[in-house]
C-alpha positions, -999 to 999 in steps of 0.1 A, spaced: -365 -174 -436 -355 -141 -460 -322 -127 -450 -324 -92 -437 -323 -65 -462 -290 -54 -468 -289 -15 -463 -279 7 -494 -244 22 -486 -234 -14 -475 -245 -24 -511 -227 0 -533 -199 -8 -514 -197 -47 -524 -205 -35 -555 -172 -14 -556 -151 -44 -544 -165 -69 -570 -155 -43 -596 -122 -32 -578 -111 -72 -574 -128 -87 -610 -124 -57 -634 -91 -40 -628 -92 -17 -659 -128 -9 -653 -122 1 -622 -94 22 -629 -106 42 -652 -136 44 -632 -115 64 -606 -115 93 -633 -149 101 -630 -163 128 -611 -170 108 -571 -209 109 -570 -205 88 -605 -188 61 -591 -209 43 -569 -235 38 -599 -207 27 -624 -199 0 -596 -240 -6 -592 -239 -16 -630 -209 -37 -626 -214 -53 -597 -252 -62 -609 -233 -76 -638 -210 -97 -621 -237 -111 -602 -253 -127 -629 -222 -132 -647 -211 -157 -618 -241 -178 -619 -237 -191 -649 -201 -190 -654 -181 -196 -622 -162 -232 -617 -168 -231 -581 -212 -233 -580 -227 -267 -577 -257 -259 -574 -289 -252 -604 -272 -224 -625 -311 -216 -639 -330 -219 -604 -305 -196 -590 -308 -169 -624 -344 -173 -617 -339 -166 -578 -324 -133 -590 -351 -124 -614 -373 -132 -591 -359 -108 -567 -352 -78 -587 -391 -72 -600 -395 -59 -563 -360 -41 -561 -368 -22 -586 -404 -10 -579 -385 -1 -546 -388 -26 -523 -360 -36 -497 -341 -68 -505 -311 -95 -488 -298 -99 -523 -263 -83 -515 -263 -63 -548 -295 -54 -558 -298 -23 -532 -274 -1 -550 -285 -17 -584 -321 -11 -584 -312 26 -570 -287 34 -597 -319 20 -622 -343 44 -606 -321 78 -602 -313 73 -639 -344 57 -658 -324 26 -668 -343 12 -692 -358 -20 -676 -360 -33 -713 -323 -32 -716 -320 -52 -683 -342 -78 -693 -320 -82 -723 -290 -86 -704 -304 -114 -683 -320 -134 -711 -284 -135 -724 -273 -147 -695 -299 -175 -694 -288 -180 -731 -255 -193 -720 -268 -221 -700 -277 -237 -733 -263 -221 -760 -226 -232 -769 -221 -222 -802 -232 -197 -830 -233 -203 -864 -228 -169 -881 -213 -137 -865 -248 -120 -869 -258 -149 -845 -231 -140 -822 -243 -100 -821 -281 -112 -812 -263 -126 -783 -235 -96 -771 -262 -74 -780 -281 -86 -741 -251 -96 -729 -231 -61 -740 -242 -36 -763 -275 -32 -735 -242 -26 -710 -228 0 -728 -264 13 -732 -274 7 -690 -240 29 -687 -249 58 -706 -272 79 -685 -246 79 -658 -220 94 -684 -239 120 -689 -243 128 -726 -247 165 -736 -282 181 -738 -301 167 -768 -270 135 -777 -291 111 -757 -300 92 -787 -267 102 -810 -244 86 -780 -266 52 -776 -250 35 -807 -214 41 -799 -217 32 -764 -237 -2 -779 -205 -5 -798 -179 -1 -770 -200 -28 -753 -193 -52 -785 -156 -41 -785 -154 -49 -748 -170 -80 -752 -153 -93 -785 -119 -84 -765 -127 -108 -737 -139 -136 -764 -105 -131 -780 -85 -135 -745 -108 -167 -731 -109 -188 -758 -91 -213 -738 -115 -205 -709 -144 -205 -728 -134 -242 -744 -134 -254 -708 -170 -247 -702 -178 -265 -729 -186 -227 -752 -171 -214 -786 -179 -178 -793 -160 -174 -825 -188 -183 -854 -185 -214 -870 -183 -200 -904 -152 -179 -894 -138 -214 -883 -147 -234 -913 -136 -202 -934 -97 -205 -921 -101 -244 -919 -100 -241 -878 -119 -271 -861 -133 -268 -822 -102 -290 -813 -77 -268 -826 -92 -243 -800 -81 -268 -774 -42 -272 -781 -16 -259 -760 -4 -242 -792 -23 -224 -820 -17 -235 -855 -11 -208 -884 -48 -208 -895 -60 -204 -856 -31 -172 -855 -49 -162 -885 -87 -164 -875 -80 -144 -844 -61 -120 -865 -95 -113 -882 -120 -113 -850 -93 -88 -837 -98 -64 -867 -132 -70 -862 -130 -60 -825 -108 -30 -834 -134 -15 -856 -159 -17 -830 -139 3 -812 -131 27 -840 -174 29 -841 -175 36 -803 -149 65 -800 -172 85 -817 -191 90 -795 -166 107 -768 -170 139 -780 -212 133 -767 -205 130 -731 -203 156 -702 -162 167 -702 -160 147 -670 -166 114 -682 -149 112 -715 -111 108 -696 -129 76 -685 -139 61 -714 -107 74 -731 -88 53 -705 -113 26 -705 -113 24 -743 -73 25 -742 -69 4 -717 -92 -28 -727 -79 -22 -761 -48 -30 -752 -55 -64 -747 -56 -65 -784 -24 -51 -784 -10 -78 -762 -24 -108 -789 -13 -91 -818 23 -96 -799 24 -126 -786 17 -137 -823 -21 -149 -814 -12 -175 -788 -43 -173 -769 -43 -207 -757 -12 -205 -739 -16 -178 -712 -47 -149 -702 -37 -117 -724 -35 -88 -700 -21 -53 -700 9 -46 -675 4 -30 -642 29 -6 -651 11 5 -685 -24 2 -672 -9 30 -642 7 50 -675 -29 53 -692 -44 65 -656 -17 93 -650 -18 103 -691 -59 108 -683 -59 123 -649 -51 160 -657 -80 162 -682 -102 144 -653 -92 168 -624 -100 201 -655 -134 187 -664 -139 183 -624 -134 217 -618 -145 235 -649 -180 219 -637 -174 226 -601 -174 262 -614 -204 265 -638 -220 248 -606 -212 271 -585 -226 298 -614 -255 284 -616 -265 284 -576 -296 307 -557 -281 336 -543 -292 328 -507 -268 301 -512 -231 303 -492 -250 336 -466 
């Protein structure tokens, strides 16, 4: 028997607690958007996570591909509108529709996801970007109508926010090599390893040897400019977005930081960023958040019928 459908506002609010509880820094800087953008943000992550857990969490025993095809399955009809028990899909099919998602850019994401039931390594790093580009650049892309970009930047803003998906996504390759190793996956090309004589066991040390410290040292450059490529395109989004991917930006970039000084030990301990300088980033971003929030709060209210407020 089909569970019951699960009702919308019950939906986006799971989808806020998978983001609040598995993306702390996302979430944060989520909290500087304008409200009514939230939910979606969460929609998008929470969709995400969804997948994400299929094929990477520890704890499932069950068929990591039946299941991605359960969800596929399911979210054909979500999105043409249908009602659904998939916990998730509610708010994830809505956020789609109010914002003309791309449904390519979807599919993309989810043949990445299938990718990594099979695929454990990649040659080249141009191998590696046919990958991230389902499994983040279409993120940074699925995120973009929600920011908001300014009248006639639609297609100006899409490759930066591809190329804060890539920086995102290089970041967490950097942190998880360990993690990654476990489930049996390398990200970092093979030609980078063979280039700073780095074998797949040296990934599996407790320690990492100078030509490991010096690898990462040039994936994290690589990551960097990513994000130097994605800040461009800041200045393209509605005022009352760009605190949050300032913060956003700042904040998952500083888990680059935290490599760089603990020498590229990435096999010894999870890089993250201190509760007490993640809060620093929010506070630094929050007065430009609460300006943009009422400087369009105004213009709104400019903009309104007259028969409005009698």
């Amino acid at each position: 028997m089909a569970p019951p459908p699960v009702p919308l506002t019950r939906s986006y609010e799971l989808c806020r607690r998978l983001n609040a509880r598995h993306g702390r820094s996302y979430y944060l800087a989520t909290l500087l958007l304008p409200a009514w953008k939230r939910p979606h943000v969460h929609a998008l992550y929470g969709f995400a996570r969804h997948a994400d857990e299929i094929v990477d969490s520890f704890t499932m025993t069950g068929d990591r591909e039946a299941a991605l095809d359960e969800l596929a399955g399911r979210l054909a009809p979500a999105l043409a509108g249908e009602a659904t028990g998939d916990p998730v899909l509610p708010a994830f099919a809505q956020t789609v529709r109010c914002f003309g998602i791309d449904h390519a850019d979807v599919e993309a994401f989810l043949e990445s996801m299938r990718a990594d039931l099979t695929v454990t390594r990649y040659d080249t790093y141009d191998d590696l970007l046919g990958y991230m580009e389902g499994s983040a650049a279409v993120i940074g892309t699925m995120m973009l109508p929600v920011l908001e970009p300014l009248p006639g930047m639609a297609e100006r803003a899409r490759e930066p926010a591809r190329q804060l998906g890539l920086a995102f996504q290089l970041t967490n390759f950097l942190r998880d090599v360990a993690e990654d190793l476990s489930r049996g996956r390398v990200y970092l090309p093979l030609a980078d390893l063979d280039r700073f004589g780095v074998s797949v066991a040296d990934l599996g040390r407790s320690t990492p040897t100078p030509a490991l410290r010096d690898l990462l040292a040039f994936e994290t450059e690589r990551a960097r400019a990513h994000y130097r490529r994605a800040a461009e395109g800041v200045a393209l989004l509605t005022p009352s977005s760009r605190p949050c991917v300032r913060a956003a930006h700042e904040l998952y970039g500083g888990i680059l930081d935290r490599i760089e000084a603990a020498g590229y030990d990435v096999l010894g301990g999870r890089a993250t960023v201190p509760r007490r300088r993640r809060l620093a980033v929010f506070a630094r971003h929050l007065s430009a958040a609460a300006a943009a929030g009422r400087a369009e709060r105004r213009a709104a209210g400019a903009l309104r019928p007259g028969w409005e407020g009698r």
